[in-house]
TIGUFI-174094 format. One record per atom (N, C-alpha, C): x, y, z; residue in one letter. Coordinates in pm, whole numbers, plus 50000, padded with zeros to 5 digits. Example, Ala and Ser with C-alpha at 12.3 -4.5 7.8 and 13.67 -1.06 7.14 Angstrom:
REM residues 2
513194943150780A
512304955050780A
513204967050780A
512854977550708S
513674989450714S
512905000350787S
This chain:
REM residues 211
513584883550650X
514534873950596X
515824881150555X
517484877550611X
518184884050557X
518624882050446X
518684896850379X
518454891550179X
520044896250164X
520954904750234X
522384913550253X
523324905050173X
523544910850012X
524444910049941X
523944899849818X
524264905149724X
523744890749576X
523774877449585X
524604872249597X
525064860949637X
523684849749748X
523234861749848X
522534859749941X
521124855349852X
520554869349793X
519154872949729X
519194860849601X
520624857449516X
520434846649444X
520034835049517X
520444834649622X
520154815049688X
518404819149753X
518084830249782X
516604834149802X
515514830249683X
516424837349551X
515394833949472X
515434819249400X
516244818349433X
516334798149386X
515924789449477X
515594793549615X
514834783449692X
513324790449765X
512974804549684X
511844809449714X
511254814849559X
510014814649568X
509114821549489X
508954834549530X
510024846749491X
510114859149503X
508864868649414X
508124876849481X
507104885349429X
507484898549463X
507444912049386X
507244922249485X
505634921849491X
505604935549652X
504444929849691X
503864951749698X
505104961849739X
504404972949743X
505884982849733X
505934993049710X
506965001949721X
506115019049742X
506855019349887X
506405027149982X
507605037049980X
507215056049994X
507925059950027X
507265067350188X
508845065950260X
508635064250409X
508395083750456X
507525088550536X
507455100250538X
508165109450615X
508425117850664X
509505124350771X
509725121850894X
510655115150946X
511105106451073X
510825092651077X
510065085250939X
509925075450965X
511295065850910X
511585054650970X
512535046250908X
512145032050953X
512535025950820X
512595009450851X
514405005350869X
513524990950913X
514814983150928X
515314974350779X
516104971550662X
516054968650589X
516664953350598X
515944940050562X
516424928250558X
517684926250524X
518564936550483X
520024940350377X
521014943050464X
520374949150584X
521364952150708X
521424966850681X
520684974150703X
520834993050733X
519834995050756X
519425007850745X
518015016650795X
517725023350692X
516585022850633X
515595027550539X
515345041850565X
515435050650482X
515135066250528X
514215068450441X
513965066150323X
513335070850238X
512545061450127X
512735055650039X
511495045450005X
511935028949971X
510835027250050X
511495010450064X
510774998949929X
510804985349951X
510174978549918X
509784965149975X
508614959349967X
508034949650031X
508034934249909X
508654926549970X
508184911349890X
508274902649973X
507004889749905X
506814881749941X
507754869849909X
507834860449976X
508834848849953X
507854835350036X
507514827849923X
507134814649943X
507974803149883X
509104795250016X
509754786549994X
508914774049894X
509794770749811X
509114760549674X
509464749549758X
509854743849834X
509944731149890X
508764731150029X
508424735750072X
507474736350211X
506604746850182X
506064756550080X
505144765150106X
505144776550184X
506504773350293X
506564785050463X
506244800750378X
505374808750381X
505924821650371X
506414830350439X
507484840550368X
508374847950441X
508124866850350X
508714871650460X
508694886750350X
509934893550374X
510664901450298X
510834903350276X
510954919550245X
511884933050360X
511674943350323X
512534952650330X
513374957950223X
514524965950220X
514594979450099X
515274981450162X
515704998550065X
515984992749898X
515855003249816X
516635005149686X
517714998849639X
518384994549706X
519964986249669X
519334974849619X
518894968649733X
518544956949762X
517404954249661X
516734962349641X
515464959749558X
515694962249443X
516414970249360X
516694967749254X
517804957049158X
518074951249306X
519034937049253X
517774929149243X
517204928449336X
516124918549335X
515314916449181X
515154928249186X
514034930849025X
514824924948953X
516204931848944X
517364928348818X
517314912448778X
517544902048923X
517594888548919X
516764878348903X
515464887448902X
514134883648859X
513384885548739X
514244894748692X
513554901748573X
512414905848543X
512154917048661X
510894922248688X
511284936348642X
510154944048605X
509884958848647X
509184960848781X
509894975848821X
509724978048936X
507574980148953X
507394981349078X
506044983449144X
505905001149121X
504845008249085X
504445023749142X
504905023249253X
505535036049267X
505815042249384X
504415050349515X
503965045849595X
503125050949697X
503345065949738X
503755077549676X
504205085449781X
503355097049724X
502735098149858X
502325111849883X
502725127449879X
504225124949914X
504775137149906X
505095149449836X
504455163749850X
504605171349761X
506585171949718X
506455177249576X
507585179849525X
508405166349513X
508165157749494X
509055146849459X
508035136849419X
508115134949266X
507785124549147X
508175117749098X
509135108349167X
510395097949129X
509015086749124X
509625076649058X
508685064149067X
509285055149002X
509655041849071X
510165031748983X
509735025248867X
510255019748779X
509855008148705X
509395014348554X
509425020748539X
509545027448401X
507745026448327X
507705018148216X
506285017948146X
505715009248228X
506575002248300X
505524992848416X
504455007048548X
505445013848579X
504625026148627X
504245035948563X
503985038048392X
503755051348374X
502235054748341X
501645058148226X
500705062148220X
499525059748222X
499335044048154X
498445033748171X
498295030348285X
499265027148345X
498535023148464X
497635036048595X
497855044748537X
497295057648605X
495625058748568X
495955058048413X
494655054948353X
493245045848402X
494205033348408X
493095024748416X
492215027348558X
492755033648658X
491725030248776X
490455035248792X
489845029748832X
488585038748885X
488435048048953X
487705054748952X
488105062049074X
487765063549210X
486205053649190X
486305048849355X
487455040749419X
487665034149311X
488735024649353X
490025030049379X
490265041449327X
491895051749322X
491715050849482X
490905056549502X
490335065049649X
490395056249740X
489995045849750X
490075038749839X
491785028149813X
491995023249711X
493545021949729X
494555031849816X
494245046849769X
494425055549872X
494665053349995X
493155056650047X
493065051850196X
493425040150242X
493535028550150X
494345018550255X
495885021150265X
496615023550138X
497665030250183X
498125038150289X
497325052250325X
497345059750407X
497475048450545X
496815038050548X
496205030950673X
497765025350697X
498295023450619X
499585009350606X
500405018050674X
500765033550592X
501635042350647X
501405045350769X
499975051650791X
500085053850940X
500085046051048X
499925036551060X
499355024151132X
500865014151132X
501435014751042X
503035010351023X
502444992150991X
501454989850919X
500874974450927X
501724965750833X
501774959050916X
501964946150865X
501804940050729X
503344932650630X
502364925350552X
501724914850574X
500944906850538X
500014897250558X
498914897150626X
498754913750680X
497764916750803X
496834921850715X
495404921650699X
494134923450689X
494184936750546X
495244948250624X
494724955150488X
495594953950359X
497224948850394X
497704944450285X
496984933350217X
495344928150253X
494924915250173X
494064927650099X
493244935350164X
492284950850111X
493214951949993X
494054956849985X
494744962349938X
495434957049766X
495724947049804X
495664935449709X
494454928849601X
493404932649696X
492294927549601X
491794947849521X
491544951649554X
491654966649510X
492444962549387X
493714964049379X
494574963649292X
493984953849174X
493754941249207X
493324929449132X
492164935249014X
491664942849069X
490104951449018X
490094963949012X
490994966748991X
491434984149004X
490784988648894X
490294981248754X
489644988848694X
488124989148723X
487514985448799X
485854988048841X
485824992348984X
484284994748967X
483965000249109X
484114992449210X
484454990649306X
484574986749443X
483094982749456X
483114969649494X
481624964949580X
481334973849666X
480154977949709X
480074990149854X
480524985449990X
479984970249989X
481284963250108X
482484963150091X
483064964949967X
484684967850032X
485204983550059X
484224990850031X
484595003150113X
484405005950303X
483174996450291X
482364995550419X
483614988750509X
483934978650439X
485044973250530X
486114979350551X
486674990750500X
487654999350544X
487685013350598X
485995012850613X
485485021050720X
485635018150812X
484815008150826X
485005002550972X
486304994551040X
487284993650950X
488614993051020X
488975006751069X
489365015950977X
489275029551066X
488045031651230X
487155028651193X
486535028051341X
486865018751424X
487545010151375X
487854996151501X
489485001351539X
490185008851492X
491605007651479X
491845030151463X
491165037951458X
491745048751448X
491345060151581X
491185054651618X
490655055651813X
490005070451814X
488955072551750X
487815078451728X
488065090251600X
489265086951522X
489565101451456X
489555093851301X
488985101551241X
489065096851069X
490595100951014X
490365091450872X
491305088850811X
492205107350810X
491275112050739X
491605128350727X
492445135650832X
491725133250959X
492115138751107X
493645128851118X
493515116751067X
494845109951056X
496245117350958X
495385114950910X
496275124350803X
497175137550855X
496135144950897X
496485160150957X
497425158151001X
497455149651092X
498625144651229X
499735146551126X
500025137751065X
500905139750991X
501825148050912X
500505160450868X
501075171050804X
501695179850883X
501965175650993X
502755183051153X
504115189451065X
504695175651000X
506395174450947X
506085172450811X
505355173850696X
505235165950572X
504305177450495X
504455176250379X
503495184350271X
503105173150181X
501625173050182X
501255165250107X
500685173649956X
500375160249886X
499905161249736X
498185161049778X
497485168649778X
496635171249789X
495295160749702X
495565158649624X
494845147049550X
494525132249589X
496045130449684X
495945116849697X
495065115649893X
494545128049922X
494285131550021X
492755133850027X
491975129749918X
490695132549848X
489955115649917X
488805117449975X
488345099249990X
486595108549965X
486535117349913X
484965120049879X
484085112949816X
484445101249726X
483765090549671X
483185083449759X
484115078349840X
484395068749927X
483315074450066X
483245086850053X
482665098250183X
480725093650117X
480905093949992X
479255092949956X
479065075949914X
479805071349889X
479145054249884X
478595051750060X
479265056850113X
478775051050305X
477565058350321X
477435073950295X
476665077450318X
475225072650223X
475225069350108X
474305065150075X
473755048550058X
474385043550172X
474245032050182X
473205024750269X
472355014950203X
470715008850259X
470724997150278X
469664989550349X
469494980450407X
468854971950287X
468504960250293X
467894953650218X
466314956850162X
465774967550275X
464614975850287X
464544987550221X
465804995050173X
465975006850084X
466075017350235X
466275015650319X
466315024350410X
467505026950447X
467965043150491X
469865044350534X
470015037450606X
471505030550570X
472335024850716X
472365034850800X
472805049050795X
473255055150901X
474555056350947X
475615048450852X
476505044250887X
477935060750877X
478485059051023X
479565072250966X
480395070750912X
480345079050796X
481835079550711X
483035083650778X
484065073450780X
485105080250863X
486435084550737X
486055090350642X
487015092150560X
487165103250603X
């Protein structure tokens, strides 16, 4: 949706129900296209827009300019920042991103928020597509453990979608051009819920961990 200039993003948010939805920083060579009119180099943001007269939803995805008018005209604090990247700890939104919210997660649940992230970045997905819904409900429950089906289910998207190579081996690819933070590169929780996972009989699935 083109959001390019105040004027614009005001008549957006008066005939849409504006949400942010994720704030991503983009990794080396990657760039978006920004709804604002330029190219994204470095960390963007994602929102949703559901017109109040018809329901249509729309999204919504541009650089820093653009997104911090948005917040401003909404009177939001910004979203945590996603970024992996060693040596840079910028993060929007002040006590809306600081310590508490670090706190509260679980840590199966850290781990696998993780990995769907990782999935979004590498995979370049879509919002409204399957794991931005993962992803969303994670968040919703970020303070408990993950059902063992919702890890299972983002296993097996990696096996339906990472054309025989785990998240990790995904990863690697990456570290071609990039230094990562080593922590956020951890899915070992996530590595032993699959593996110790049984049938209604108490017997292993068998199932491979593709973290």
């Amino acid at each position: 949706m083109d959001c390019r200039g105040t004027e614009k993003r005001k008549w957006i948010i008066g005939n849409y129900d504006v949400e942010p939805v994720a704030h991503i920083q983009l990794l080396a060579g990657q760039t978006k296209h920004s709804d604002a009119a330029a190219i994204i180099e470095n960390d963007y943001y994602i929102f949703n827009a559901i017109n109040k007269n018809n329901g249509t939803k729309e999204i919504i995805q541009c650089g820093m300019g653009a997104a911090r008018d948005f917040l401003r005209l909404l009177n939001r604090r910004g979203l945590p920042l996603f970024n992996p990247l060693c040596g840079d700890s910028k993060s929007e939104g002040g006590k809306g991103s600081g310590g508490r919210e670090r706190l509260v997660w679980d840590p199966i649940a850290k781990q696998l928020y993780n990995a769907i992230m990782w999935l979004i970045i590498a995979w370049d997905a879509k919002p409204g597509t399957a794991l931005f819904e993962f992803r969303s409900d994670i968040i919703k429950y970020k303070e408990y453990r993950p059902f063992d089906w919702k890890v299972k289910r983002v296993n097996s998207t990696i096996i339906n979608g990472g054309k025989g190579k785990t998240l990790t081996e995904i990863i690697d690819i990456l570290r071609v051009d990039n230094e990562f933070r080593e922590e956020m590169c951890q899915f070992n929780l996530l590595a032993q819920v699959i593996n110790d996972m049984k049938d209604e009989k108490g017997k292993p699935l068998n199932i491979q961990a593709m973290f």
